[in-house]
C-alpha positions in Angstrom: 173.7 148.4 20.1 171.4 147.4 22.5 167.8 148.1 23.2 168.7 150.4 26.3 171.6 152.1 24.7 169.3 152.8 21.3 166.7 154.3 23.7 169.1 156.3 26.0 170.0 158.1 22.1 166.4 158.5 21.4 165.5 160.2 24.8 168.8 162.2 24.4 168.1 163.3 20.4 164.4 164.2 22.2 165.8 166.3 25.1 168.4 168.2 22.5 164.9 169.0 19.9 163.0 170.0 23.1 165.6 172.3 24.5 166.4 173.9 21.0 162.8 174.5 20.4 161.8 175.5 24.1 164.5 178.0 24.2 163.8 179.3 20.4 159.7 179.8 21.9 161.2 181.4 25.1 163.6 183.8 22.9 160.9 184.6 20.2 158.1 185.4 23.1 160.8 187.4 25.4 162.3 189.7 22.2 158.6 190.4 21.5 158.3 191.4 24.5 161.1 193.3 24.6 160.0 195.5 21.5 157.0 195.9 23.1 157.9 197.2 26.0 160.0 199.4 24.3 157.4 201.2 22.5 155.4 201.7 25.6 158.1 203.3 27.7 159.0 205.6 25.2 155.5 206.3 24.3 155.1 206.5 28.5 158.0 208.8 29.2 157.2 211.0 25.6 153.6 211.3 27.5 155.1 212.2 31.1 157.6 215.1 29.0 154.6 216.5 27.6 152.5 216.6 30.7 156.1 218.4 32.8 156.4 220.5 30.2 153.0 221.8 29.8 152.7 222.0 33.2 156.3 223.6 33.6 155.3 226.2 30.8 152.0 227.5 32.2 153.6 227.9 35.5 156.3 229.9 34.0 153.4 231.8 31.8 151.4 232.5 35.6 155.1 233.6 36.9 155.2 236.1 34.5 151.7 237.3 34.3 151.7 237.7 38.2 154.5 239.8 38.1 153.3 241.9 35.0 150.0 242.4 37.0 152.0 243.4 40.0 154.2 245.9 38.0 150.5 247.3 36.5 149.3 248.0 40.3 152.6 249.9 40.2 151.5 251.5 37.6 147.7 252.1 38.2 149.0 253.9 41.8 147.9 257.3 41.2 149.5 258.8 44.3 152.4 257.3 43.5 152.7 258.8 39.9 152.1 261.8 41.3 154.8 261.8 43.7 156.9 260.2 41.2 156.6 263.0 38.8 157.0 265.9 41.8 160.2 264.5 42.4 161.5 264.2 38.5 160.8 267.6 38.4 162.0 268.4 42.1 165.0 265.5 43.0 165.6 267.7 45.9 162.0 267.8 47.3 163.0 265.8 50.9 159.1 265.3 51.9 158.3 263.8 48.5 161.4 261.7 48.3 160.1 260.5 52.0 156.6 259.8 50.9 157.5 258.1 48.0 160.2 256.1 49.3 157.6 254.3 52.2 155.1 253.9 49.3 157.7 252.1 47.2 159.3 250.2 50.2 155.8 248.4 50.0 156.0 247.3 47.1 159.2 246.0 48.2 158.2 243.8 50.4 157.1 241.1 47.5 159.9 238.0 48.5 161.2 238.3 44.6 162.1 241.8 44.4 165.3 242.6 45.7 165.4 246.1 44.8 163.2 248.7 43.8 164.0 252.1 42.0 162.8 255.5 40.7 165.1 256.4 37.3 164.9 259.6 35.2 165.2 259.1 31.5 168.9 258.3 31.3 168.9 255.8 33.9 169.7 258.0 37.0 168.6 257.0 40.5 166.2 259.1 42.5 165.2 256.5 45.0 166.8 253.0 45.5 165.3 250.4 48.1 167.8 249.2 49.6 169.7 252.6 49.3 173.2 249.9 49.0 171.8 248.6 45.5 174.1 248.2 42.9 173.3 250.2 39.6 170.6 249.1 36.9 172.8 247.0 34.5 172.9 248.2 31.3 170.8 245.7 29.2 168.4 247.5 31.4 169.1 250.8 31.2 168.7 250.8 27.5 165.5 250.0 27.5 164.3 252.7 29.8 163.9 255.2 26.8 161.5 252.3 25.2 159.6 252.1 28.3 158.8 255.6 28.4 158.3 256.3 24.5 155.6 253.5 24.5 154.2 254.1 28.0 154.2 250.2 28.4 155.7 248.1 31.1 158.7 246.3 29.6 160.4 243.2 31.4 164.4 243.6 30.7 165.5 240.0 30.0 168.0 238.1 32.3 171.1 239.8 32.6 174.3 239.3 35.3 175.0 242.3 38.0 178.4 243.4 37.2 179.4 244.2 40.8 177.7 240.6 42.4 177.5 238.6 39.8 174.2 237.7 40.6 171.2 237.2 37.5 168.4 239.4 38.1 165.6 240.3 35.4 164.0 243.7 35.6 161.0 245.4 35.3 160.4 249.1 33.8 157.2 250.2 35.2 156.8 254.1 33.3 155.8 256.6 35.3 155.7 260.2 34.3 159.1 260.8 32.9 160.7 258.0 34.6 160.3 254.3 35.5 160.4 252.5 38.5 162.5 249.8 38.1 162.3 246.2 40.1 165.0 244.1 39.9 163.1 240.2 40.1 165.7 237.1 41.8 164.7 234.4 39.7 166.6 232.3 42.4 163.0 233.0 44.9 160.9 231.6 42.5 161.0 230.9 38.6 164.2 228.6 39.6 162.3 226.7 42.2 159.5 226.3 39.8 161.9 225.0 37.2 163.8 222.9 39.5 160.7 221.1 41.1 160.0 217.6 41.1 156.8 215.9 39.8 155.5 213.1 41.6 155.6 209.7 39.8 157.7 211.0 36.8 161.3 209.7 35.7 164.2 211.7 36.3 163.4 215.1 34.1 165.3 218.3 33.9 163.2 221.5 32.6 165.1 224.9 31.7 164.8 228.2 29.9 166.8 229.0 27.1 167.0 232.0 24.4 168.5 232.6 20.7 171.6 235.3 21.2 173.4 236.1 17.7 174.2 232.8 16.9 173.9 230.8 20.0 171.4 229.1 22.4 172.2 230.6 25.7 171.0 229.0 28.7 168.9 231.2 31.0 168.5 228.9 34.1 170.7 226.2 35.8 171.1 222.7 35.3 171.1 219.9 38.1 175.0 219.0 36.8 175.4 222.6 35.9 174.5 225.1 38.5 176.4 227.9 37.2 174.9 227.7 33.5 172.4 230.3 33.6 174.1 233.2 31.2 177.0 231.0 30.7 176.8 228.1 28.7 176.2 228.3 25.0 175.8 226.0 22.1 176.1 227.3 18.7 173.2 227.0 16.6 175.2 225.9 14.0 175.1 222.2 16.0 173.0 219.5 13.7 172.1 217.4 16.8 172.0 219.8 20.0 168.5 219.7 21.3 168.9 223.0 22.4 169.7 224.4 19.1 166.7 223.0 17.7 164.1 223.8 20.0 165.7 227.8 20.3 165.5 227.5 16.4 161.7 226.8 16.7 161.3 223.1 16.8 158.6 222.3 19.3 157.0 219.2 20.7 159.2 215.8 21.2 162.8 216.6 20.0 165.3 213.6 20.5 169.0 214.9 20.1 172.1 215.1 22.3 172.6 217.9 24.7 175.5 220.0 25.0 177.6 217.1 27.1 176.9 215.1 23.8 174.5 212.8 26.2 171.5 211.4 24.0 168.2 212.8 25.5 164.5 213.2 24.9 163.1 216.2 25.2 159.4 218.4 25.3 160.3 222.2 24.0 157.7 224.7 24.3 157.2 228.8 23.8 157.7 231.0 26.9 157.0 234.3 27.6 159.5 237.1 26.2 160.3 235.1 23.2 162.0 232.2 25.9 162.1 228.4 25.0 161.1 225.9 28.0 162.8 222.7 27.3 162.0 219.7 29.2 164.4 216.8 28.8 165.5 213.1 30.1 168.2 211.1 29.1 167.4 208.5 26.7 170.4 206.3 28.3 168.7 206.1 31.6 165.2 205.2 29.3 167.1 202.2 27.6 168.6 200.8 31.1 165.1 200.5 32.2 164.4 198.3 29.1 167.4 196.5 29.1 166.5 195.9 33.0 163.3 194.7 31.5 165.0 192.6 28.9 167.4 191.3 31.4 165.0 190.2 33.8 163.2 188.2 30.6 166.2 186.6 30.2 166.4 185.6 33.9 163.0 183.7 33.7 163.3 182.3 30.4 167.2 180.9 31.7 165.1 179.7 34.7 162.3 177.3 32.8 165.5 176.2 30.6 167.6 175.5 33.9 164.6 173.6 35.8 163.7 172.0 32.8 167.2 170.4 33.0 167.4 170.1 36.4 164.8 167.7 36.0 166.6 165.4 33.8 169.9 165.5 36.1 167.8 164.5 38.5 169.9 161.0 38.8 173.2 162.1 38.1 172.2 164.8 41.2 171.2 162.1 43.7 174.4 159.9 43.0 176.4 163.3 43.8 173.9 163.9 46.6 175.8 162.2 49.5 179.7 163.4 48.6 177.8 167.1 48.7 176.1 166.4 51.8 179.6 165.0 53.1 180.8 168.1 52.2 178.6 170.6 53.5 179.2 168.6 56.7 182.8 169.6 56.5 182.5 172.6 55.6 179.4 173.4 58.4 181.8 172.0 61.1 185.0 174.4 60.2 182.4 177.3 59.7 181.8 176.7 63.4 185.4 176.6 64.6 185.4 179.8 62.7 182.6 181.3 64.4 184.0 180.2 68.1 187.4 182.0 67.0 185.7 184.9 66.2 183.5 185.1 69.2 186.7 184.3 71.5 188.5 187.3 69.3 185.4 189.5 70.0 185.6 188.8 73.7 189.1 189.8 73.9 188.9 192.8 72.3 185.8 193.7 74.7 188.0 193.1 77.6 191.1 194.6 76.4 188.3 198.0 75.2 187.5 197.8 78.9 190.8 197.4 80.2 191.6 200.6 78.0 189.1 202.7 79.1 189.4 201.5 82.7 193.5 202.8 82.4 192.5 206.3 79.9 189.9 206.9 83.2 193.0 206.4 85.5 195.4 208.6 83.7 192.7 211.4 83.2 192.2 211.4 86.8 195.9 211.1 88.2 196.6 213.9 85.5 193.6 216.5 87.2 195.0 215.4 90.5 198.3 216.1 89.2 196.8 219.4 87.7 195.4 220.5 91.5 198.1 219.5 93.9 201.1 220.3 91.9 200.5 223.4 89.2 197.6 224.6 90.7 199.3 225.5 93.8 202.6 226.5 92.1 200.4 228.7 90.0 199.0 229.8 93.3 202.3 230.8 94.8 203.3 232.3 91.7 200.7 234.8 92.1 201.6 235.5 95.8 204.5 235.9 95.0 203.6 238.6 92.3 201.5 240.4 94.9 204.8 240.5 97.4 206.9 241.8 94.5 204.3 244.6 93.9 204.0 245.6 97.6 208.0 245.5 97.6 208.9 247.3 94.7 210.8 250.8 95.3 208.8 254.3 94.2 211.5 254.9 90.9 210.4 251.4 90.1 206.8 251.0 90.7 205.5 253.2 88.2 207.1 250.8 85.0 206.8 247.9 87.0 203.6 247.5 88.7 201.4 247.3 85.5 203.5 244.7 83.9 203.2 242.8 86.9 199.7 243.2 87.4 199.5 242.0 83.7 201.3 238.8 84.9 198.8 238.3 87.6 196.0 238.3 86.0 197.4 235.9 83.2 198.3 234.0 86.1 195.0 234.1 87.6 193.2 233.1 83.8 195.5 230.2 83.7 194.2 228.9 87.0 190.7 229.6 86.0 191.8 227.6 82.6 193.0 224.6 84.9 190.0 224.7 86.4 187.6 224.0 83.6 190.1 221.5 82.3 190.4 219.4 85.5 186.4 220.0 85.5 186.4 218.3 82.0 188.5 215.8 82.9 186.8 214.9 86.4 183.6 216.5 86.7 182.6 216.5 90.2 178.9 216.5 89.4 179.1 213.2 88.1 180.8 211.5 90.9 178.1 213.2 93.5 175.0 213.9 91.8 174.9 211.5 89.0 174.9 211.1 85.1 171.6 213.5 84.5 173.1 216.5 86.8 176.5 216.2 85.2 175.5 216.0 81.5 173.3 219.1 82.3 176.4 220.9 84.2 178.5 220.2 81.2 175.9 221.2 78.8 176.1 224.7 80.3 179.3 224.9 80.7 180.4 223.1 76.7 177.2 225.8 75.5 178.7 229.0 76.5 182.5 227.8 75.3 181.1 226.3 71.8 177.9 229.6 71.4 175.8 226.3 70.8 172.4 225.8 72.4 172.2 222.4 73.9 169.3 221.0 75.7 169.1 217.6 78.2 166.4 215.3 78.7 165.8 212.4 80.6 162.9 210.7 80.0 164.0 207.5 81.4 161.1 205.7 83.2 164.1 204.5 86.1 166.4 207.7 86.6 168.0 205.7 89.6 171.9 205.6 89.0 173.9 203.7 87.2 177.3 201.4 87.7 179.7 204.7 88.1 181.9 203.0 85.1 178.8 203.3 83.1 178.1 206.8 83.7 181.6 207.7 83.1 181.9 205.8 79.7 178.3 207.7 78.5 179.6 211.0 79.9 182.9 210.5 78.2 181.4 209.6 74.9 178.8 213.1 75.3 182.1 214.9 75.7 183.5 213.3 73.0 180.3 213.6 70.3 180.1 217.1 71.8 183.7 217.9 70.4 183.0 216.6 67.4 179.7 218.8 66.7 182.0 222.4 67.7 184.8 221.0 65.5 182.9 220.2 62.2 179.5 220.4 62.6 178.5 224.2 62.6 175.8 224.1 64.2 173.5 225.8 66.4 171.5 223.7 68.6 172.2 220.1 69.8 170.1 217.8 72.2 171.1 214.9 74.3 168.4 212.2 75.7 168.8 209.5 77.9 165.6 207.1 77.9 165.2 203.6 78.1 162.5 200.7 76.2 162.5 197.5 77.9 166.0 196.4 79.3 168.2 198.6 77.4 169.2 202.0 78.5 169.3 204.0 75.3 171.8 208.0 75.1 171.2 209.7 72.2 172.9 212.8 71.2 171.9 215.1 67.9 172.8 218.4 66.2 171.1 220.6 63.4 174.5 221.2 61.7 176.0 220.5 58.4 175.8 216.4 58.4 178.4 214.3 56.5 177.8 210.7 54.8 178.6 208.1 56.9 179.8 205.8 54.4 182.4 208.4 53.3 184.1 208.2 56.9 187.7 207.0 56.5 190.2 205.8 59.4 192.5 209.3 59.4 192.3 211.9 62.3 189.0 213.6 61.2 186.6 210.7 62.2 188.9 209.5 65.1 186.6 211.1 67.6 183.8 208.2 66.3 186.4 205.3 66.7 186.6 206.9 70.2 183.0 206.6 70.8 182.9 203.1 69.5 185.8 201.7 71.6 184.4 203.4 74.6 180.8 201.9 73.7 182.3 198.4 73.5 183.8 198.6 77.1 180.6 199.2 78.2 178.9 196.2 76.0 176.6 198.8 74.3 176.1 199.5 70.4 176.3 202.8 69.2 175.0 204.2 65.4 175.7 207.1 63.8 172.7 209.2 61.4 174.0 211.1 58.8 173.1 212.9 56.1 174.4 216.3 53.8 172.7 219.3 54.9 170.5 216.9 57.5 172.8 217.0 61.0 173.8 214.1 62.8 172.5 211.9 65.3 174.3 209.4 67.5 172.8 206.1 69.7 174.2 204.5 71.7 171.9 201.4 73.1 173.0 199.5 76.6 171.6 196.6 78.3 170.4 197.7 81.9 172.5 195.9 84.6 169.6 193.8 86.4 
């Protein structure tokens, strides 16, 4: 073997020891690492539930003790009372029932009472505000002779409205030999409160829950379970549900699986009435964050180990060096041709967009002329003709006849006036005369009192001279066609159109309050083809258009054009 040879095995034996005990380092120092970091983000998010929970918990506690104060103003009313117990005595007395009814309406007025009441012992109502109130349930009722044996104010848990369905909780304020009752929406305020996220903390999910014969019975919805609130149980019975333990007492950090069977972390903590606040996270998304951690570890250690090699193929990569660069030459040279059939393609389909919109303009217009020389004035002499049949009708005749034919007439008449707006839609003549701005505003009147939809124009263009007439008949035609779309599907009430320009590019944008959709869920079926319609009509004209969606958030639509110079 010869001296090169035995030194080409010694710097090979070399590089194999280096790489096993570089990467052995690299793995030792990134697992470490690893652990480490996954004691401090458990130790990190066990800190962040303890802080949502606590602060979760005393907001719940201030909830409650605002409305037990409010119930004790109530209570402290002295007028009231006395009216109150006039009335038990009296429920006939009209002028008490009035006065007492405008003092209770008052209290009314507080956003999370939806109903106030005066009851007599067994739960009749005296008073109700709003006088269409369903009755007290019955977990409430029973309590009313409590609330009156102990004189103290006495919050009836949740419960479910029997006629609604709605959850309510109530409060028995006693008063004489009765109670005014307020029925709390925890929808205005302890759900919000629940629901509400804290800045700068992982994804959490607090609720309310409360031991019931042998279950844990959830007293407030979930994010992925709206409708749990009185619902959803889990059996105590269940060795790992987290919300078995924590109703069963166990407070603090709880790690379990909830009723899903998804592993979560969790805070539980007393609440008023005997309630258990449980604030939990799921223990899955914790882990992908350290396995993300991990991951990324493995991506820089695999990076030294790669370079580190690369540096030894350093030879072997410049003898490859020129068939790659050969290649890429190839390859650079067909990605070209490529790109000049796809610019040639894109060109054709502009033309043939324009072509199409050029002949769809045509037909609309021969069709309106159609619509005005030919039915039109058939319509027209339809009607004449009615009025000569009226005038001609014998006197046996003209007492059956005459109304039905009037009938006619007028149908007659609303089909002209029908025709009318059509052949307006189709060929406005304010855009032909006046202009883009005076048409869209014309059409905005006219759309606004057909659709009950407020819409507004603007133009806050810096040049309002007029455009190329194909121009302002593509952007009209695309404001009918967005305009459609927000009657058909968008429910709303108020929509907005804006012409302005920035530089050299003439910019029409068009926006409604209503429902919104997501944009990435739009398919190519007949509910979006009122978009595709836009778009092909924006690429006859060389503009761009862009469409802003969002659930709940209305829609907005641009379209951008370069200004002719």
């Amino acid at each position: 073997m010869s001296a090169y040879a035995v030194q080409q095995r010694r710097t090979l034996i070399f590089v194999v020891v280096f790489f096993v005990l570089l990467t052995a380092t690299i793995g030792a120092v990134g697992y470490t690492s690893y652990r480490n970091f996954e004691t401090q983000t458990r130790a990190e998010t066990e800190r962040w539930l303890s802080v949502a929970s606590e602060t979760k918990a005393d907001a719940v506690s201030v909830w409650h003790n605002d409305l037990m104060d409010y119930a004790a103003l109530i209570r402290e009313n002295q007028t009231l009372a006395s009216a109150a117990a006039s009335l038990l005595k009296d429920p006939q007395n009209a002028e008490t029932s009035a006065l007492l009814r405008d003092d209770l309406n008052n209290y009314k007025k507080r956003d999370e009472v939806s109903a106030i009441e005066l009851l007599d012992p067994r739960g009749s109502r005296l008073i109700s505000i709003p006088s269409e109130t369903t009755a007290l349930a019955l977990p409430a009722v029973e309590k009313i002779p409590q609330a009156i044996a102990t004189d103290q104010i006495i919050l009836a848990d949740f419960y479910r409205d029997a006629a609604s369905g709605d959850i309510y909780l109530s409060i028995l304020v006693p008063i004489s030999n009765g109670v005014i009752a307020l029925r709390i929406d925890p929808q205005t305020r302890l759900y919000p409160l629940l629901a509400k996220k804290m800045t700068d903390t992982p994804s959490l999910q607090t609720y309310l829950a409360r031991g019931e014969a042998s279950d844990a019975l959830f007293l407030s919805p979930l994010p992925y379970d709206p409708n749990s609130p009185l619902n959803l149980r889990v059996s105590l019975q269940e060795k790992d549900s987290l919300e078995a333990m924590a109703v069963k007492g166990k407070m603090g950090i709880i790690e379990g699986t909830d009723y899903r069977g998804v592993a979560m972390l969790a805070d539980a903590r007393p609440a008023p009435e005997g309630w258990t606040l449980v604030t939990q996270t799921s223990i899955v998304k914790m882990r992908d964050t350290i396995t993300v951690y991990f991951g990324r570890t493995v991506v820089v250690t695999g990076t030294i180990v790669f370079y580190t090699g690369l540096g030894l193929a350093l030879v072997w990569r410049q003898q490859l060096l020129k068939r790659y660069q050969h290649e890429t030459k190839a390859a650079q040279q067909r990605a070209d041709e490529l790109d000049g059939k796809v610019r040639e393609r894109t060109a054709e389909l502009s033309a043939l967009s324009r072509q199409m919109a050029d002949m769809h303009e045509k037909q609309i217009r021969d069709l309106a002329r159609e619509l005005h020389d030919g039915v039109g004035q058939n319509l027209t002499a339809i009607n004449l003709n009615l009025s000569l049949l009226r005038e001609t009708l014998p006197a046996d005749e003209a007492e059956t006849s005459k109304p039905i034919l009037a009938n006619t007439s007028h149908l007659v008449e609303e089909t002209v006036a029908r025709m009318r707006n059509v052949m307006a839609d189709f060929l406005p003549p304010m855009l032909e005369h006046y202009g883009l701005t005076s048409a869209l505003n014309w059409y905005a009147e006219q759309f606004a009192q057909r659709a009950n939809l407020q819409i507004h124009v603007n133009d806050v263009r810096s040049d309002q001279a007029r455009l190329d007439p194909k121009e302002e008949v593509g952007l009209f035609r695309i404001t009918q066609e967005a305009l459609n779309n927000i009657a058909k599907h968008a429910r709303a009430s108020q929509a907005e159109i804006e012409l302005s320009d920035e530089d050299d590019t003439m910019q029409l944008t068009i926006r409604d309050d209503g429902v919104g959709f997501d944009p990435q869920a739009i398919r190519p079926d007949a509910t979006h083809w009122g978009f595709a319609i836009m778009r092909e009509r924006a690429r006859a004209l060389g503009a761009t258009i862009e469409i802003t969606s969002a659930p709940n958030d209305g829609t907005q639509i641009t379209l951008r054009m370069p200004r002719k110079q």
